[in-house]
C-alpha positions in Angstrom: 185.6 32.1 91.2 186.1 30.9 87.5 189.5 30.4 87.5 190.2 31.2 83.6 188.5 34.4 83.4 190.2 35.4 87.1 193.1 34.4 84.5 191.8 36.7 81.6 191.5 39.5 83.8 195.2 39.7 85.2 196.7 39.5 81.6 194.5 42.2 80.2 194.2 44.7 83.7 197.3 43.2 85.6 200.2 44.9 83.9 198.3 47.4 82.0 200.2 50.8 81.9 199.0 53.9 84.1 195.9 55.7 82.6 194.9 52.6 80.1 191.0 52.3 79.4 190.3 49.8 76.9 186.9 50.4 76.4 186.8 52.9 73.3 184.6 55.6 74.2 185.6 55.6 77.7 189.2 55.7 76.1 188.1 59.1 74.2 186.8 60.6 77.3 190.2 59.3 78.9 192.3 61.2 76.4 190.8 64.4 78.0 192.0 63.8 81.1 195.0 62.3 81.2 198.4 63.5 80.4 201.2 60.8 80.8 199.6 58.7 82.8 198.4 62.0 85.3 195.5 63.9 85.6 195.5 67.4 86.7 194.9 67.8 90.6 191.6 69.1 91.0 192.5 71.1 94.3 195.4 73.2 92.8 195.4 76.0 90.4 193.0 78.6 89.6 189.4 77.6 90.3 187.4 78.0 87.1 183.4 76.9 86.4 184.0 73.4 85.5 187.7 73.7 85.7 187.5 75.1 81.7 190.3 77.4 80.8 190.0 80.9 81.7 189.8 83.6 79.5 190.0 86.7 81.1 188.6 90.4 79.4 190.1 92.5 77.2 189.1 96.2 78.8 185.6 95.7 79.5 184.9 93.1 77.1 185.0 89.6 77.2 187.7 87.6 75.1 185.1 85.5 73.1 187.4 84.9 70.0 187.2 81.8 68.6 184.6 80.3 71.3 181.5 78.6 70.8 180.9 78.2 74.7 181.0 80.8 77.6 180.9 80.4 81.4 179.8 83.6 82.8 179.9 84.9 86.6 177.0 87.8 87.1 177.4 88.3 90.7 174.9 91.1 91.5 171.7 90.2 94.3 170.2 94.1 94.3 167.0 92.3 93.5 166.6 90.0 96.3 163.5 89.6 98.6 165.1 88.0 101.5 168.6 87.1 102.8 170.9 88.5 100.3 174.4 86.6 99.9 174.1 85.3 96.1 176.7 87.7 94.8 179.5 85.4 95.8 177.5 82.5 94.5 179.9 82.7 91.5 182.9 82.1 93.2 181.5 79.6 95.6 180.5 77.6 92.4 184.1 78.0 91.1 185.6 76.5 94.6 183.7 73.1 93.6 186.1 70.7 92.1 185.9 67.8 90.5 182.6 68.3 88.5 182.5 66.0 85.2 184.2 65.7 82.9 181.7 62.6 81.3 178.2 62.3 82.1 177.3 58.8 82.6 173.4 58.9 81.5 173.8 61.3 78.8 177.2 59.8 77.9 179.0 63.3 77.2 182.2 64.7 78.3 181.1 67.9 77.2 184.0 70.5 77.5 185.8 67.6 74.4 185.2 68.4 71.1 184.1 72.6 71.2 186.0 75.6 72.5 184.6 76.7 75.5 186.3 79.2 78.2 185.5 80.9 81.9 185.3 84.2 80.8 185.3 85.8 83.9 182.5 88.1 85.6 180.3 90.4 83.7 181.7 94.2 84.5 179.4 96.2 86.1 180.0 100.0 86.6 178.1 100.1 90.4 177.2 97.5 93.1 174.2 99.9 94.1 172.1 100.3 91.1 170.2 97.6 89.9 169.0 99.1 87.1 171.9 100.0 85.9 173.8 97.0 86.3 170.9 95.2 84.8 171.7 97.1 81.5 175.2 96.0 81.8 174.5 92.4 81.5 172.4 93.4 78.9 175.3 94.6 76.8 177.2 92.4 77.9 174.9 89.2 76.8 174.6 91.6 73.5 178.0 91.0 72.3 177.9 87.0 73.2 175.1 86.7 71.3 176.6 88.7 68.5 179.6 86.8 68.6 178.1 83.7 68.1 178.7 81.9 71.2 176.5 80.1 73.2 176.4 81.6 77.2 175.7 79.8 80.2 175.6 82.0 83.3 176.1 81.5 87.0 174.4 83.8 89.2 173.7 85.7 91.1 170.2 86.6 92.1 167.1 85.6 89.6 166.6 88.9 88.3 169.9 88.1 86.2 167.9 85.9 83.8 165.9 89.3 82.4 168.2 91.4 81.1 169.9 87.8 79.6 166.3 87.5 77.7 166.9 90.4 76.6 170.1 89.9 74.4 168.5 86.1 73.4 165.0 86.7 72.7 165.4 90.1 71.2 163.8 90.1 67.5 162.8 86.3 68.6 161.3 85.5 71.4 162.3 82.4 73.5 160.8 79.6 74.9 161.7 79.0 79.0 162.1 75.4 80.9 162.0 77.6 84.4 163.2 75.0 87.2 162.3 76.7 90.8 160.4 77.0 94.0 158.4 80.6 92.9 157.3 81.5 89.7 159.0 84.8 89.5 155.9 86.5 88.0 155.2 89.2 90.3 154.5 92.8 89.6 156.5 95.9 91.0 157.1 96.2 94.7 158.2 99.5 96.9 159.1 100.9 93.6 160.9 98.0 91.4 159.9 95.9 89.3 163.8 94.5 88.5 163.8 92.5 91.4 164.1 88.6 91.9 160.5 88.0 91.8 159.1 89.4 88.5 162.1 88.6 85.9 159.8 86.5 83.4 156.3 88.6 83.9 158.8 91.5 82.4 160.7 88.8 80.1 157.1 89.0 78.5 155.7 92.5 78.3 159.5 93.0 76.8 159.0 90.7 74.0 161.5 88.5 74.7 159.8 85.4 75.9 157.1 83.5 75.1 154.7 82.4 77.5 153.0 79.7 76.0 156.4 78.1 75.2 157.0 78.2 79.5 157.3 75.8 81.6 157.7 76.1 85.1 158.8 73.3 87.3 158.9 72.8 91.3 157.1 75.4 92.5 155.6 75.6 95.8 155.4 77.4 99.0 153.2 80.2 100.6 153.2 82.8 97.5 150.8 81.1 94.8 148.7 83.8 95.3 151.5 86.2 93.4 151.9 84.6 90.3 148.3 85.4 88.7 150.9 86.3 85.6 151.7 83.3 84.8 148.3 81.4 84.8 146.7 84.6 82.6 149.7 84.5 80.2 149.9 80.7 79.5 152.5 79.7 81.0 152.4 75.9 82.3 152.9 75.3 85.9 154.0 72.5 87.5 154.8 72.0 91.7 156.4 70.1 93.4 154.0 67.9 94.1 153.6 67.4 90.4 156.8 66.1 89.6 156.2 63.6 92.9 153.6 62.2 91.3 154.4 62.8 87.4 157.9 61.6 88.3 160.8 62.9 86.1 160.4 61.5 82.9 157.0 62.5 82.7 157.8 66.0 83.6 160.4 65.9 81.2 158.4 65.0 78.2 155.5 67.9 79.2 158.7 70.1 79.1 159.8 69.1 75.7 156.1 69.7 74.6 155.9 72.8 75.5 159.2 74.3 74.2 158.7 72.6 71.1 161.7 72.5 68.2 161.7 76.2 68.5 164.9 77.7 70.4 164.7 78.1 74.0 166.6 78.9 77.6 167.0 76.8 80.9 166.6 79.1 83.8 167.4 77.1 87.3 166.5 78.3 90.9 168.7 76.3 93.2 166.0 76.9 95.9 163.8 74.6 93.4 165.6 72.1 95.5 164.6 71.2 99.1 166.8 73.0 101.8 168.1 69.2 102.9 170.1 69.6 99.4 170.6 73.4 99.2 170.2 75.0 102.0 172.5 78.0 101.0 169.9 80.5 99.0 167.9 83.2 99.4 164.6 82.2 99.7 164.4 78.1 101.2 161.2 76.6 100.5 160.8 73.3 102.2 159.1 69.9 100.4 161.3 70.5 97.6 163.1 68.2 94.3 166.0 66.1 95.5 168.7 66.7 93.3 168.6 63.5 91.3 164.5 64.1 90.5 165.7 68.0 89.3 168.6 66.4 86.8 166.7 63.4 85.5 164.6 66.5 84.5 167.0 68.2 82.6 168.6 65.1 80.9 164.9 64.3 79.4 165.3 67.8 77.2 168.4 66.2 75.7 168.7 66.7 71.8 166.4 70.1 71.7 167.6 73.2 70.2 168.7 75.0 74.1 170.6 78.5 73.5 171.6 79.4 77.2 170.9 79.0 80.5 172.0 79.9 84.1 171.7 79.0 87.1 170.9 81.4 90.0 170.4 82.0 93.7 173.4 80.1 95.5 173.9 82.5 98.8 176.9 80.3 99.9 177.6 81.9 103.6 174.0 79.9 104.7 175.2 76.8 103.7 178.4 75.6 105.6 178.8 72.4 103.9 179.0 73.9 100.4 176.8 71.1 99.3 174.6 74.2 97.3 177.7 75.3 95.6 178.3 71.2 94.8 174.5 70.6 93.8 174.7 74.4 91.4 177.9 73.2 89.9 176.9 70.0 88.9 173.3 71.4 87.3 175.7 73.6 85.4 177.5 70.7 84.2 174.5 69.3 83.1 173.1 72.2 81.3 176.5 71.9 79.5 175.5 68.9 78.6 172.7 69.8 77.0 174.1 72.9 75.3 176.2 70.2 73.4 173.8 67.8 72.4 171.4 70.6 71.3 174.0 71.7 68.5 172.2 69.9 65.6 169.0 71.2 66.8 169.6 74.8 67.3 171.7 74.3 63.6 168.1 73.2 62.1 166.2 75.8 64.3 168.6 78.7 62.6 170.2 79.7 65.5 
């Protein structure tokens, strides 16, 4: 070993004080974390999405003063096919600790520099009526949207994400980077047409979101023959085996083609991962994304003009290993992400 920078190193690292970084940025990021030389102990205290400060309701409405970001539970699965469960998908995603704070390829801490809060679960006057509490979260997303503050939502089944395009896309239709096994185009079944299946074929007839600026990514499995609706509409499909042989970046750049500069939502399945990465949801589809494919995807969007996004589907009881929780809690973190860097572009975009 070279001797005089073996030398070098124990003068600058040997005696260095508790907590110092040297390097600037990481320095920055370091200031975040450390208090006195200590960082907060990731398995005590109140579990929060991402560990952000909580910010709990006033009445029935959410305490939004003064935010620009909010973490939002929506733990309601009246719309599932299959094995129902994702209703505690918010608090399993809570549980996960030690989720950022700095993102190493997009080199963001992203809860520094912006006000962002937990703000609890979305109210919801009945645990039996979809409908019903489908027009809550509407409201609810009404006045985060009219506050100004950008919401990212943790679900949940998929039928969530409509009533969410509601608020957004009203007056203004969205574009949707829609990362998932099934295309959730379906039509009405024994009755409903609110259930997981069909969110963005109603997103459309509403108004609210624009086909031809939707993408969706990872889908597979036996049910092609159900998603007619988003062939006829425009929408661009990708499957699985796509992205295996596109590979990310590629995937990536189609998805910042078709979204455009225009404002748009990130909708994310956790079942658009194979079962060998999260196993815990409703409907496993097998010859899935890993997990590293699915967020090299979303990093490749950084810098466009993203309003909101969720991510849906984590049925936590079928999963003892809580590696879904893990995998949906750190695709939250990176949709974060994203909802920073976007800031200039949803400025320029007028949102």
């Amino acid at each position: 070993m070279d001797q005089d920078k073996l030398r070098a190193l124990r003068e600058k690292y040997g005696s260095a004080p508790e907590g110092t970084i040297f390097d600037p940025d990481f320095a920055e990021v370091g200031k975040q974390i450390f208090r006195g030389g200590r960082r907060l102990w990731p398995f005590a205290g109140v579990s929060t999405f991402l560990d952000a400060p909580y910010r709990p309701m006033k009445g029935d409405d959410p305490d939004l003063d003064g935010l620009d970001y909010a973490l939002i539970g929506v733990p309601m699965d009246l719309g599932v096919t299959n094995r129902a469960g994702s209703r505690l998908g918010p608090r399993a995603v809570r549980a996960i600790e030690r989720i950022g704070p700095y993102e190493h390829m997009l080199k963001i801490a992203p809860l520094a520099g912006c006000a962002v809060a937990d703000v609890g679960d979305v109210a919801m006057q009945s645990r039996y009526d979809l409908a019903g509490c489908h027009a809550d979260i509407e409201a609810y997303f009404d006045k985060v949207r009219g506050a100004g503050v950008v919401p990212l939502a943790i679900g949940g089944d998929h039928s969530i994400s409509l009533p969410i395009l509601k608020a957004l896309g009203r007056g203004r239709p969205l574009g949707l980077v829609h990362i998932d096994a099934h295309c959730d185009t379906s039509g009405p079944y024994e009755g409903a047409k609110f259930h997981h299946g069909g969110p963005f074929r109603q997103a459309v007839l509403e108004g609210v979101l624009d086909p031809e600026r939707t993408i969706q990514i990872g889908i597979r499995g036996a049910a092609e023959y159900l998603w007619e609706f988003s062939y006829e509409s425009g929408m661009t499909v990708l499957h699985a085996e796509d992205v295996l042989n596109l590979g990310p970046a590629a995937v990536a750049e189609k998805a910042r083609a078709v979204v455009g500069d225009q404002p748009f939502y990130v909708s994310f399945d956790v079942d658009s991962l194979d079962p060998a990465y999260a196993p815990g949801t409703g409907t496993p589809e097998i010859g899935g994304m890993t997990s590293l494919e699915a967020m090299e995807i979303l990093r490749g969007l950084a810098g466009l003009p993203m309003v909101g996004g969720d991510v849906v589907e984590v049925a936590p009881q079928y999963d003892a290993t809580s590696n879904t929780a893990h995998a949906a809690a750190q695709i939250l973190f990176t949709i974060f992400c994203l909802a920073r860097l976007a800031e200039p572009a949803r400025k320029a975009a007028g949102w």
